[in-house]
N, C-alpha and C positions, 0 to 999 in steps of 0.2 A: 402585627396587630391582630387579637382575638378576632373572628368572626362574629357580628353582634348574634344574642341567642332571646328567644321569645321566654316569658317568665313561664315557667309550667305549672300549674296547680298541683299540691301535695299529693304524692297517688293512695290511691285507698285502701289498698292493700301492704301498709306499712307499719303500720299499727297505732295506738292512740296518741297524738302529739297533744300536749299543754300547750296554748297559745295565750299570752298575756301580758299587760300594758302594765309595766312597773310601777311599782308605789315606794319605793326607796331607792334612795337615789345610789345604793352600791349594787340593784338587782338588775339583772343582765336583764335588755330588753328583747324583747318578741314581738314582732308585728302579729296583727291576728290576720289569719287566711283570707285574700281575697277572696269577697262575694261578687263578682264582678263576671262577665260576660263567660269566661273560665272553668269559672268554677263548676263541677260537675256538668259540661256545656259537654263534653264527650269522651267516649270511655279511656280509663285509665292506660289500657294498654296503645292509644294511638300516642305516636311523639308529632307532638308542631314539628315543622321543617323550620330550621335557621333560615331565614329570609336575611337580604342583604339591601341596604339603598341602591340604586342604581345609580352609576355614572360614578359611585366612590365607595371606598372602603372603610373610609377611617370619619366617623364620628367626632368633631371637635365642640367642648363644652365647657361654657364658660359657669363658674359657678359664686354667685359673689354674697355679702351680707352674711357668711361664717353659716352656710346652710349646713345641717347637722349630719352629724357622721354617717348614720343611718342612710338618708338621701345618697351620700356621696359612695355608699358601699354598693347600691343597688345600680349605680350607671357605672363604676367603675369594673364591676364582673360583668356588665357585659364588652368590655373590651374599647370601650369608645374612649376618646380622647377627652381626662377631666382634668381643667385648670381650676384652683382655687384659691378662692380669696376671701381674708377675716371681713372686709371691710366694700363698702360700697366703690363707686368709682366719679371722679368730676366728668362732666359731660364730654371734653374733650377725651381723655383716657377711655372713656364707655364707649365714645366712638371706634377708636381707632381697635381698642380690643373686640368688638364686637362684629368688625368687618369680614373676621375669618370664622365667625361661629355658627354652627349649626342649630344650636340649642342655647338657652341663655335662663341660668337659674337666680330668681334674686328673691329680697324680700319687700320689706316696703320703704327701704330708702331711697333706692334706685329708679331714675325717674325712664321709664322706655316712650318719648316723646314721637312723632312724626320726625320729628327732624332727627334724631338715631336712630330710627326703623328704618329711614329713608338708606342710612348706609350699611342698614344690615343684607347685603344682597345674599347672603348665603343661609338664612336662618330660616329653620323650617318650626320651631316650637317653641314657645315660652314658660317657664314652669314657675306658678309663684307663692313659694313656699310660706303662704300666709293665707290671710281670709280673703281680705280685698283686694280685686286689681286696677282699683281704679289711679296707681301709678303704672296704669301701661293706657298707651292709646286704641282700645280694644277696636274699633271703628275700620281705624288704618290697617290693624294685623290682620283682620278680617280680609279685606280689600284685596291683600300681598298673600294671601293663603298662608298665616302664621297662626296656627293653633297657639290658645291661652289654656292652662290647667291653675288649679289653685285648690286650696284646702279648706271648704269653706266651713265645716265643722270640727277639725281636729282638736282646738286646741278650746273648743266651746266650755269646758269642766274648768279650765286654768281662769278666762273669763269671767265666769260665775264666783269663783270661791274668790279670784280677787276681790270683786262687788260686794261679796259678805262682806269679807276682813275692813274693806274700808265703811259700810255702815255702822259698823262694833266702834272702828277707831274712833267716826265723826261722834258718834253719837256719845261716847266716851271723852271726847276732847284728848286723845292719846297723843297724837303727834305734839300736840304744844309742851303735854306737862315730861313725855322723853326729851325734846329739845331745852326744855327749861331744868332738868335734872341733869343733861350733858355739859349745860353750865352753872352747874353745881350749885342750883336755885329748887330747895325743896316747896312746893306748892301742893299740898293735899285741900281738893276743892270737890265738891260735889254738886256745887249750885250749875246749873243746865248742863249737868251729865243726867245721861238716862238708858235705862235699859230699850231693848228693839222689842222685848215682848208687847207685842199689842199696839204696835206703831203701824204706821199704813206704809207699803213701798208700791209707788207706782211706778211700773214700767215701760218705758217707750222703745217700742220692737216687741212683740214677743216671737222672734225664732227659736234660734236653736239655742242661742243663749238666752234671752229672754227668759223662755219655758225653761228650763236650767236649774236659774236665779230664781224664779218662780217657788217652784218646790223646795229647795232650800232654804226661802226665806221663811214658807210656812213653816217647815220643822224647826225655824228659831221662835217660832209663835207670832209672825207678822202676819197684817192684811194683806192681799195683793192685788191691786187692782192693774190692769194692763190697756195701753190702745198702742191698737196695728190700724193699718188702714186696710187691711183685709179682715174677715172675720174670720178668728181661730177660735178653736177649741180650748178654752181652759183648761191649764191642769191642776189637782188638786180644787182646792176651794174659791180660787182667782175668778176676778170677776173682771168682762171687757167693757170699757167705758166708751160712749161715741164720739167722742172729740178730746184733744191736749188738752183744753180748758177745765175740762169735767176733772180730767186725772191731778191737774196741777192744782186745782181748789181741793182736794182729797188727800192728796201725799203727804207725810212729813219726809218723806226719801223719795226723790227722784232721781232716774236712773237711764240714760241713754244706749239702746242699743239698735240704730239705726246705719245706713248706710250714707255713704256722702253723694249724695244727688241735688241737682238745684233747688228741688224742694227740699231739701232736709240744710241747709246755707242759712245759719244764725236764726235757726228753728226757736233755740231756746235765745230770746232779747231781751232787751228792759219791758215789753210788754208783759211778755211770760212770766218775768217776776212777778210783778205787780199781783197775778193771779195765783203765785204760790202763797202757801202759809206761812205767817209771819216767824221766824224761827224754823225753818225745813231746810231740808240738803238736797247739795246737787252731784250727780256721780255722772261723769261722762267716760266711758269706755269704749267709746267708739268711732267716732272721726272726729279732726281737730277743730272741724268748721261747720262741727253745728253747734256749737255755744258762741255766743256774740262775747268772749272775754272783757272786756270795756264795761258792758251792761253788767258779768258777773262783778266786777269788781266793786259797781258802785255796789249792787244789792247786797255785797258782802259788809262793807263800809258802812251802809243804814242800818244794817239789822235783820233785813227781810230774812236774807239766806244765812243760817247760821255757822254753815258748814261746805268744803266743797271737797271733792276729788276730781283730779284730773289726770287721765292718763295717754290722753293725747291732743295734739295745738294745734294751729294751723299752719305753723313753721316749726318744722321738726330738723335738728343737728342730721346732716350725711354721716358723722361719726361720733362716737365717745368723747367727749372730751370736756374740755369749759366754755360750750357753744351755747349755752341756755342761757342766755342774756338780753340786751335791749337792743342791739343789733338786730337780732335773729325777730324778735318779736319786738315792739317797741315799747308792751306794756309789761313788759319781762321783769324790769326791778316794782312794779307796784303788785303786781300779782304774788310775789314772792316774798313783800313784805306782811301780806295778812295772816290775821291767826287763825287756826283751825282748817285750814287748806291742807291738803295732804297732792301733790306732786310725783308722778313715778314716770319714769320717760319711756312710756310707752310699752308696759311689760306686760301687758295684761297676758297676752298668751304663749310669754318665756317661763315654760315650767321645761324642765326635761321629758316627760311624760309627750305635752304636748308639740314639742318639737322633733323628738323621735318619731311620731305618729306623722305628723305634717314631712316628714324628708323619706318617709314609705310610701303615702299615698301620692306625693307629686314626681314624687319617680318612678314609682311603679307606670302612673299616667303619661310619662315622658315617655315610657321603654315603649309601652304597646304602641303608642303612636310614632316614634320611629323606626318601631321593626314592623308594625301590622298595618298601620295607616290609622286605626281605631280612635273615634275621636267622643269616646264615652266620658262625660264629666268636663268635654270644653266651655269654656262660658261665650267663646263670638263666634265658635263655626257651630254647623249642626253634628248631631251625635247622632254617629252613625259606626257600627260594629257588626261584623261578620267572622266565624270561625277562621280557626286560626287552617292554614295549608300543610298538610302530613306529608310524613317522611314516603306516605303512599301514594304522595303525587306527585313525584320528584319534578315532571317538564311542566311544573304550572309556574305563573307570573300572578301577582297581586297588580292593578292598575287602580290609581289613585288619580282624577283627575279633578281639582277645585275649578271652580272657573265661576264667571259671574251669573246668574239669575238672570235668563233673557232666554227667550222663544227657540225652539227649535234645536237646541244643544245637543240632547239625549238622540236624533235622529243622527246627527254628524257625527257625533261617539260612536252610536250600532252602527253605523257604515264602517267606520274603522273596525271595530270589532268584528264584523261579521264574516271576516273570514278564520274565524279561531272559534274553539267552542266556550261559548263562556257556562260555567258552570256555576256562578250565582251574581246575582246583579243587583246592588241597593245604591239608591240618591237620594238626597234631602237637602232643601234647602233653610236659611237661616235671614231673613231679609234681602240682601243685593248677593247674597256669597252662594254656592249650592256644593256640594261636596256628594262624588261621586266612585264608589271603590265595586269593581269586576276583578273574579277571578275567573283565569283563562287556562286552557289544558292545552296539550300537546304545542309548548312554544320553543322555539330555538332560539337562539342569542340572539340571529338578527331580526329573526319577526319582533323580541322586546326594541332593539334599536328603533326598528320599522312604526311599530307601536306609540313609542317613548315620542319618535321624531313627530308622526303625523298629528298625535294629541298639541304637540307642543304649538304646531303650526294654525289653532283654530282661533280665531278671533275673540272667541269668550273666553282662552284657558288665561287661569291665572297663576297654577303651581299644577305639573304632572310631575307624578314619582310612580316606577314599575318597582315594584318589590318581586323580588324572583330566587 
């Protein structure tokens, strides 16, 4: 088995590289150069030293949900052990496969509960090759010192141009009069079709999507009006409104780009109808359970809402297949018989563009955290990143100690430390969790043993790892 290797920044004296995110689907892709702690962080002619985990050699990685080629290139040269799979896994199988894993890559079918973390005893990182994690129990991984990574902007462009395509179709009536020519029913109709120049689209969220969708809508000639419950900066001509109400009396398109928190739990109900405009659409692209379904269906049925898209429920198929029914959701055959509904399971951000981008950035974020400890871009530990250890410090160790948030720790640490020279020392903590990483010079294999054992032995540790 390879010895795992730190990713090293392009050196500067090689000459100019192109770096570039494909636009056709037969162009080879390029990641573009991490900006990241790395990069130009010190000179070209120093090499990181390979660091190794302690206490084992071999990397075991489960990688599930058909995470993309790209991802699966960047952890397989460094030499770790990748299993992979197209498809998610039933909780009894995600258990038992996940007992021996070190690292665990999924997307968002995969549910990472308390009660599977509980039998993860070996896993030291999570990687989730999407936007949301809220299919992992971030709380518990915390708790267990299991880093979360995720990719919370990659696939933001795929997101947006979706939202276009479906305000064109709704506000076009597309889907009905393609379904009504594929059963070979010509209907050429113009009565409530309508162009998007000069319509209003309000948007709820404006992040990274959000802002996006924003700019794009004005260069199709739309209004935009947006509410965040933070106050952002407009882009382009957009204006932020103070409350749902104000946006939902204004929109003839409304547009969700929220996250699924308790507050955001059937956000949009039969009241929020009521205050939309009589003939407006609804576009939800963001969690399944912030639209009260039920409520859309009546307002769809009255007339209020003219139009809807939907690209995600609040009971989503584990796999491909004929699971979109009334089983899975119960209002599944009434929702599927309306007209002007447009239906996509959950694509918004499968382009290849952005899934090439998403399986760089969450493996790149897997490798430095199991060769360097680095935990830059975690969402439940704190982020915390120190230079990487040269081939000019050959007897130094990396010390990694998590442990919980409680008085006096850092003193019982430097006691152990103090008999080695540490040469840099950074802690932070994150609510209940604190994450603390020292590098140490002049060590020999038993002082890391020595090291390794007595951190292990402290009442507060929760995960120590010597990287050496």
């Amino acid at each position: 088995m390879a010895t795992a290797r730190d990713i090293i920044a392009p050196s500067r004296n090689t000459g100019t590289v192109s770096y570039s995110l494909s636009v056709s689907p037969t162009t080879t892709f390029h990641s573009p150069p991490s900006k990241s702690f790395m990069a130009g962080a010190i000179p070209h002619r120093v090499v990181p030293k390979q660091l190794k985990p302690f206490n084992t050699e071999d990397i075991k990685i489960l990688l599930l949900e058909n995470v993309n080629q790209t991802g699966r290139d960047v952890l397989t040269a460094q030499g770790y052990q990748v299993e992979f799979l197209k498809t998610s896994l039933p909780e009894g199988q995600l258990i038992e496969k996940i007992r021996d894993a070190h690292v665990i890559g999924i997307r968002s079918k995969t549910k990472l509960t308390d009660k599977v973390l509980r039998e993860a005893k070996n896993l030291l990182v999570i990687g989730c090759f999407c936007i949301g994690t809220n299919q992992v129990d971030l709380d518990y991984a915390a708790k267990h010192g299991i880093a979360v990574f995720n990719s919370p902007f990659a696939n933001s462009r795929s997101v947006a141009e979706l939202v276009i395509a479906e305000i064109i179709a709704l506000a076009r009536q597309l889907g009905d009069r393609s379904n009504e020519l594929h059963r070979g029913i010509w209907n050429k109709v113009s009565a409530k079709c309508w162009e998007i120049r000069g319509k209003t689209l309000g948007i709820v969220g404006y992040g990274h999507i959000g802002s996006q969708l924003s700019v794009l809508a004005e260069a199709m000639g739309m209004s935009v009006i947006y509410y965040d419950i933070l106050t952002l900066m407009a882009m382009g001509s957009a204006k932020q409104v103070p409350n749902l109400d104000a946006l939902l009396q204004d929109a003839d398109f409304v547009t969700l780009h929220v996250p699924e928190t308790p507050e955001t739990k059937d956000m949009i109900s039969t009241k929020q109808f009521e205050k939309m405009k009589t003939g407006s659409y609804l576009i939800n692209a963001s969690r399944g359970t912030v639209v009260d379904i039920p409520a859309l269906i009546e307002a769809m049925r009255s007339g209020k809402v003219a139009g809807a898209a939907l690209d995600v429920y609040p009971n989503e198929p584990a796999a491909n297949g004929n699971y979109f029914n009334s089983q899975l959701n119960q209002w599944g055959e009434e929702l599927t018989s309306l007209s002007n509904i447009i239906l996509t399971p959950h694509i918004g951000g499968s382009t290849e563009e952005a899934q090439r981008a998403i399986g760089v950035e969450v493996s790149d974020a897997l490798v430095r955290y199991i060769n360097q400890g680095i935990t830059l871009g975690s969402v439940n530990l704190p982020e915390v990143t120190m230079r990487s250890i040269t081939l000019d410090e050959p007897n130094h160790a990396r010390v990694i100690y998590i442990h919980r948030n409680v008085p006096g720790v850092l003193r019982k640490v430097n006691e152990i430390l103090a008999e080695h020279n540490v040469d840099k020392q950074i802690s932070d903590s994150k609510g209940d969790t604190a994450y603390l990483m020292a590098d140490i010079s002049d060590v020999k294999t038993d002082d890391i043993k020595k090291i390794h054992d007595s951190l292990d032995s402290l009442p507060s540790r929760i995960v120590t790892r010597v990287l050496y």
